[in-house]
C-alpha positions in Angstrom: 80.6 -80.6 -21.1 78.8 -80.3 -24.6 78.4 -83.4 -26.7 80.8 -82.3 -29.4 83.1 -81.4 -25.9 82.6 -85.0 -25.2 83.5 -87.2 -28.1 86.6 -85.4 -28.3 87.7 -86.3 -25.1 86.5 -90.2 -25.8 88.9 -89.8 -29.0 91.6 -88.5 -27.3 91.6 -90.5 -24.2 91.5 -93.5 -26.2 94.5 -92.5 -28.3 96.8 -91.4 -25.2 95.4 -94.9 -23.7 95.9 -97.1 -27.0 98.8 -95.4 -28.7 101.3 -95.0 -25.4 105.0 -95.3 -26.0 104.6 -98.9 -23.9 102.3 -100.3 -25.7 103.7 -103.5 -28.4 103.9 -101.7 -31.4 101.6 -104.1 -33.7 98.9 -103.5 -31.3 99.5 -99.7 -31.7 99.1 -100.2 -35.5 95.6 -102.2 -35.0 94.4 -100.4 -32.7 95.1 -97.0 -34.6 93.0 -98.4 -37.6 90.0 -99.3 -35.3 90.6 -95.3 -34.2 90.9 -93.8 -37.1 87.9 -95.9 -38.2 85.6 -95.5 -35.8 86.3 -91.3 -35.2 87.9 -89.8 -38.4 85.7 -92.0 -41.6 82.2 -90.0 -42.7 80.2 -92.4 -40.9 82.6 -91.8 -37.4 81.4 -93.1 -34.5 78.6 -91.2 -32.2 79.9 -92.4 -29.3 76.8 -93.0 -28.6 77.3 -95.2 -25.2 79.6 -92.6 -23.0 77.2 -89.7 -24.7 74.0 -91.4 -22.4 76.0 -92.0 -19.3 77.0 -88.8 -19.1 73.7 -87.4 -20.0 72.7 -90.0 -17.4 74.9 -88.5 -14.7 73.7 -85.2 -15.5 69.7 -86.1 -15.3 70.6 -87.5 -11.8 72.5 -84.2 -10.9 69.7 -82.0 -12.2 72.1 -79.7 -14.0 75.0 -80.0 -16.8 78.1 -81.2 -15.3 80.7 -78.5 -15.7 83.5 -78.7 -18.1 86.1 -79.0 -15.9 85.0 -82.2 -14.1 86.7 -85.0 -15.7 84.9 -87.7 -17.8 85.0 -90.8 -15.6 87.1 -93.6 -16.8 84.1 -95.9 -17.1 82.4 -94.2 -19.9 85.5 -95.0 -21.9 85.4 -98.3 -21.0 81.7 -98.5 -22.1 83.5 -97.5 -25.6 86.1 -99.8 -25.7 83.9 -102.7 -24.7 81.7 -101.6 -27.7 84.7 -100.7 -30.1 86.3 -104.7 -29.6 82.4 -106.3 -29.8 82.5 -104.7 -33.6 85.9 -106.4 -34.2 84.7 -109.4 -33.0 81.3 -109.3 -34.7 82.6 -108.2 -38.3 84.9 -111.3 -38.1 82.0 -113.9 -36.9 80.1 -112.2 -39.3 81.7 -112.3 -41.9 81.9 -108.8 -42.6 83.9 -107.2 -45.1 83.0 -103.7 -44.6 82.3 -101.2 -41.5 81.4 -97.6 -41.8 82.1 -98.1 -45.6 85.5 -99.2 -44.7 87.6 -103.1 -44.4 87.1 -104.1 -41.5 89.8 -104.8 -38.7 90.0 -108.5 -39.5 90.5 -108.0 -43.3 92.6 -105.0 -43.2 94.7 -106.9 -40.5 94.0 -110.3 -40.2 91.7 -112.7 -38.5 94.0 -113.7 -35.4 95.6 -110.2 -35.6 92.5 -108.8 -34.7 90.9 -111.2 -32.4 94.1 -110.9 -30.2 94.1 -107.1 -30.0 90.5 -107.7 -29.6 91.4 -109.0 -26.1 93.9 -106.3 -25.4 91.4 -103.6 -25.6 89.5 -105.9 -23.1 92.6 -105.8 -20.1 92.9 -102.1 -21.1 89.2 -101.6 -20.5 89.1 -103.1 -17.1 92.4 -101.9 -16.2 91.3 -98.5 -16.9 88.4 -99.6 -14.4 90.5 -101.1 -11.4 92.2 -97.8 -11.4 89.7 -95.8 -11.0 87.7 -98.2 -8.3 91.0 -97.3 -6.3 89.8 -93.6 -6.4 86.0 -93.9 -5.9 83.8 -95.5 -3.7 80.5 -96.9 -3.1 79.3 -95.2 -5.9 81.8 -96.6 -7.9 81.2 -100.2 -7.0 77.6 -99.9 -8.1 78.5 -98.3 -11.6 81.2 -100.9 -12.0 78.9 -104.1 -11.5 76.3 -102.4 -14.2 79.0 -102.1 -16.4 80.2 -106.1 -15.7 76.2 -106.5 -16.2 76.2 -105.2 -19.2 79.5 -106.8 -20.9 77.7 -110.3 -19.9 74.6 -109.3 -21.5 76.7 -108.8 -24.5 78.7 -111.9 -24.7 75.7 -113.9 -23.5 73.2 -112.7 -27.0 76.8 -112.8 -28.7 76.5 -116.5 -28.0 72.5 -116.9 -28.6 72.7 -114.9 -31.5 75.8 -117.6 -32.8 73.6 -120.7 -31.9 70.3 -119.0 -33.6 72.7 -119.7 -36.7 72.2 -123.5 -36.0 68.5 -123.7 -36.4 65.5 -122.2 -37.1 63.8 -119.6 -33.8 60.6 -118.8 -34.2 60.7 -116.8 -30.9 60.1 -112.9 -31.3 60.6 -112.8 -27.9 64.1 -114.5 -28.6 64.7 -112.5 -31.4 64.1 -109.1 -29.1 66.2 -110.7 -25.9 69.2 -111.3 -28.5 68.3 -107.4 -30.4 68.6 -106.1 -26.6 71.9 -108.2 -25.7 73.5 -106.4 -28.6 72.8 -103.2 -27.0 73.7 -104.0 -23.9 76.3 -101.7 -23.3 73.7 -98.5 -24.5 70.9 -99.9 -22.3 73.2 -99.7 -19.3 74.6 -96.4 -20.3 72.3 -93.8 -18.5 72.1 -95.8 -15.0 75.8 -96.1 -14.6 76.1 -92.2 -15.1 72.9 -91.8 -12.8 74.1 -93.6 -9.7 77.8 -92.1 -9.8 75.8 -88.8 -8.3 72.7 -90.6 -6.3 71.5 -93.5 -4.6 68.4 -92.9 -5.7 67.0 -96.3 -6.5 63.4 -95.1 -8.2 65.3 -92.9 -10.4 67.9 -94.9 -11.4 65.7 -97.6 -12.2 63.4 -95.2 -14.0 66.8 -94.1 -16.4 67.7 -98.2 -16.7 64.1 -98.9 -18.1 64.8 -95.9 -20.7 67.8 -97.7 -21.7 66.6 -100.9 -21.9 63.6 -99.6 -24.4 66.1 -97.4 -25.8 68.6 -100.7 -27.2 65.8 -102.9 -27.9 64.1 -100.0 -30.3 68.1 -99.4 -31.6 68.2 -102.9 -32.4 65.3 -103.2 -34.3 66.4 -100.7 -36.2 69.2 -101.8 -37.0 67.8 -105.4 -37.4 65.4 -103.4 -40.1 68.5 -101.4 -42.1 70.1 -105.0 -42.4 67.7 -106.1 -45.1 66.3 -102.8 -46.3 68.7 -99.6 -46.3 71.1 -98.5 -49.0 75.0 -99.9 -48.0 75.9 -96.1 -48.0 73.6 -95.5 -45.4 74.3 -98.6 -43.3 78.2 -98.6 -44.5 78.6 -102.1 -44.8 77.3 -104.8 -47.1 73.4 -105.2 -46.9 71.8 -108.7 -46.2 74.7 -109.8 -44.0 72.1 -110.9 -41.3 70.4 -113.4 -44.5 73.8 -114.4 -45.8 74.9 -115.4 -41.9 71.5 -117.0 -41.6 70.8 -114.7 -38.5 67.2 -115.0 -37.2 66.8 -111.4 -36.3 63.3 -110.1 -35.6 62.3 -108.9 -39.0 63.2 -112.3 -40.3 61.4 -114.7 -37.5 57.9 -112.2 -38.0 57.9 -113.0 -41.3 58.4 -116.4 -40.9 55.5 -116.9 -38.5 53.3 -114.9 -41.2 54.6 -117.2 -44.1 52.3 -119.9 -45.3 53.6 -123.8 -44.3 55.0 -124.4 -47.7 56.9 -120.8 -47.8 57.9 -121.6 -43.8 59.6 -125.1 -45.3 61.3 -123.1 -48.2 62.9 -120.8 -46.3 63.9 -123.0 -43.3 65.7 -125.2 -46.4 67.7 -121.6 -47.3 68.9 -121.1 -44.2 70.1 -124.8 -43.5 72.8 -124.2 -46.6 76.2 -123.8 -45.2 76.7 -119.5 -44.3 77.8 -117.4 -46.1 74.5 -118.0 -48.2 75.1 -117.3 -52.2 73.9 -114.2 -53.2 71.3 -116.3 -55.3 69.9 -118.1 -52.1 69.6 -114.4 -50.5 67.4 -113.0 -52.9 65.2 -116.1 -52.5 65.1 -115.5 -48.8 64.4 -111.5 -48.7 61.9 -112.2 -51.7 59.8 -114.3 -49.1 60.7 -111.9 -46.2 58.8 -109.4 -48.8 55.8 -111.0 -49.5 55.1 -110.3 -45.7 54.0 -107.4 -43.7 57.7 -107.9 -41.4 59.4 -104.5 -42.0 56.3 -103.1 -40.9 56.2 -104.7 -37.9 59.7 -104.2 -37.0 59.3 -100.4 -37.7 56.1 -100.6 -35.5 57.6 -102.7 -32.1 60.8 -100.2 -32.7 57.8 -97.6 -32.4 56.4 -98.9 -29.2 59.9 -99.8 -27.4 60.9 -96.1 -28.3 57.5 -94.8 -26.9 58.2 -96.8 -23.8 61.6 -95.5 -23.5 60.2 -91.9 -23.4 57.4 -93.3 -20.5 60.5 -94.0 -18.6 62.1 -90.7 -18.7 58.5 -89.0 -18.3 58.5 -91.1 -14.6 62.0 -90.1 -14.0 61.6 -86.1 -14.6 58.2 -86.3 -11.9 61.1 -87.7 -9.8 63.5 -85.5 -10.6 62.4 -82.3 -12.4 63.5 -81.7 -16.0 66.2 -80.7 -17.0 68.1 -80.1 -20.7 70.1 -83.4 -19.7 66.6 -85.3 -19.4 65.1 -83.5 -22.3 68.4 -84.3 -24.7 67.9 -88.1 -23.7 64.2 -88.1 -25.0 66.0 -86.2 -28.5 68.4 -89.0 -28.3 65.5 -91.4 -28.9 63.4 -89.7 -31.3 66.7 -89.8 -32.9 68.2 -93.3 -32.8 64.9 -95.0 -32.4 62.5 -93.9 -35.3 62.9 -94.5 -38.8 60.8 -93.1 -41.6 62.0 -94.8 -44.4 60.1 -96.8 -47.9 60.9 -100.6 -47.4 63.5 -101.1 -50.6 61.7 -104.6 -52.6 64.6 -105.1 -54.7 67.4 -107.9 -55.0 69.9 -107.8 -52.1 72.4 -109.1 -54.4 72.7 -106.4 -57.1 73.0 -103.8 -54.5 
């Protein structure tokens, strides 16, 4: 099954899932908007997460799956994990905008959203009990990587929320909440690996690809926050300042600040989020007097590097294969950025 092959059958197997007759029919409308959001808009989702489990499963099996084998239910799961975590986020966020679109909880409410939010979950895991029925061993193991993974989610979800409350000064923090984030993509190739093969060396090899794979993402992202245009990002830029987020561009150029610039921009972030677009300027004009996008685009560097170790170890395992050798594309293409760090005001973007 190709790639284009592939997010078809996410998009459809999500709408026959979502949009069933039995289904309340105000969830139907939500969730349609979070569908046609996230597949038909310019910026339509990559499905990035099912896209490296299957490549995942295919590395394992040394050879592309063939089209008829059906896509199992747990990389849609992996999607619909991912698709309710954006709801979620936009409205802790604060986010107005999402692939240059209103978000969910604008476009349908706050409590409208959270609640369908946890519908997706049940249908996510139901989707999951049904197909344990069918599988075995194999299965289990996929499944508790997957529950892994969804903990690793909520659990930065909650660091990243209490980061809000104070002032980290951890990188290492700042890269343990980037991989949380991620979670789901980190996870992604391991759970398709061991539905072929208990092969322990190689599916660890393919986790520690993922792991480097979401950290370097995150970064990224972390990094087009502060510095790419909102057309490319499709959302507002500076929502991490405004939310007083102490992502890992923002804590390096803290610890590079002198002590009087440190104490200014601890007092920013203490005002009351959303910060005024005013206050944000201040903040980004200190994060620019520093050498942080820099570093961010340099650890992404090394985490993507590592990433690529990882699948070097798992193809002297394994062989190579065009599976292996799209997931080393896959992070030359999500993990590396070649872009001019933007200097200007946050606020008249």
């Amino acid at each position: 099954m190709d790639e284009v092959a592939l997010r078809s059958y996410v998009n459809t197997a999500l709408r026959e899932l979502w949009l069933s007759e039995t289904m309340d029919s105000l969830f139907k409308e939500i969730v349609a908007k979070i569908i046609a959001g996230s597949a038909e808009s310019e910026m339509g989702a990559k499905r990035l997460r099912p896209l490296l489990a299957m490549l995942g499963m295919q590395a394992m099996a040394g050879h592309a799956i063939l089209p008829a084998t059906p896509v199992p239910p747990i990389f849609i799961s992996l999607e619909i994990i991912h698709e309710l975590s954006v709801v979620l986020d936009d409205f802790m966020d604060g986010d107005v905008l999402r692939r240059n679109q209103s978000t969910i909880w604008v476009s349908s409410g706050a409590s409208k959203a959270i609640t369908a939010s946890f519908g997706m979950f049940a249908g996510a895991y139901k989707l999951l009990f049904d197909w344990l029925s069918q599988v075995g061993a194999k299965g289990q193991r996929a499944m508790t990587l997957f529950h892994t993974a969804v903990m690793e989610l909520h659990d930065a979800q909650l660091q990243d929320l209490e980061s809000e409350r104070g002032f980290m000064t951890d990188l290492e923090g700042a890269v343990r909440i980037g991989y949380g984030r991620s979670s789901l993509i980190a996870r992604a190739p391991e759970i398709g690996a061991v539905l072929v093969a208990e092969d322990i060396e190689a599916s660890a090899c393919l986790g520690d690809y993922g792991r480097n794979f979401a950290i370097a993402y995150s970064l990224l992202d972390d990094y087009r926050n502060l510095w790419c245009d909102a057309r490319l990002i499709g959302k507002l830029p500076g929502s991490d300042i405004r939310q007083r987020k102490k992502t890992y561009p923002i804590v390096a150029a803290y610890l590079e600040l002198s002590i009087p610039d440190q104490a200014r921009m601890v007092s920013g972030f203490s005002h009351a989020a959303p910060l005024a677009d005013r206050l944000v300027d201040d903040m980004l004009a200190l994060i620019n007097r520093t050498t942080a996008a820099e570093k961010t685009l340099f650890a992404a560097e090394i985490y993507r590097s590592s990433a690529l170790k990882a699948l070097s170890r798992f193809e002297e395992l394994k062989g190579c294969s065009p599976a292996s050798r799209r997931l080393a594309e896959l992070a030359d293409q999500f993990c590396s950025l070649d872009l001019p760090v933007a200097k200007s005001s946050l606020a008249s973007a």
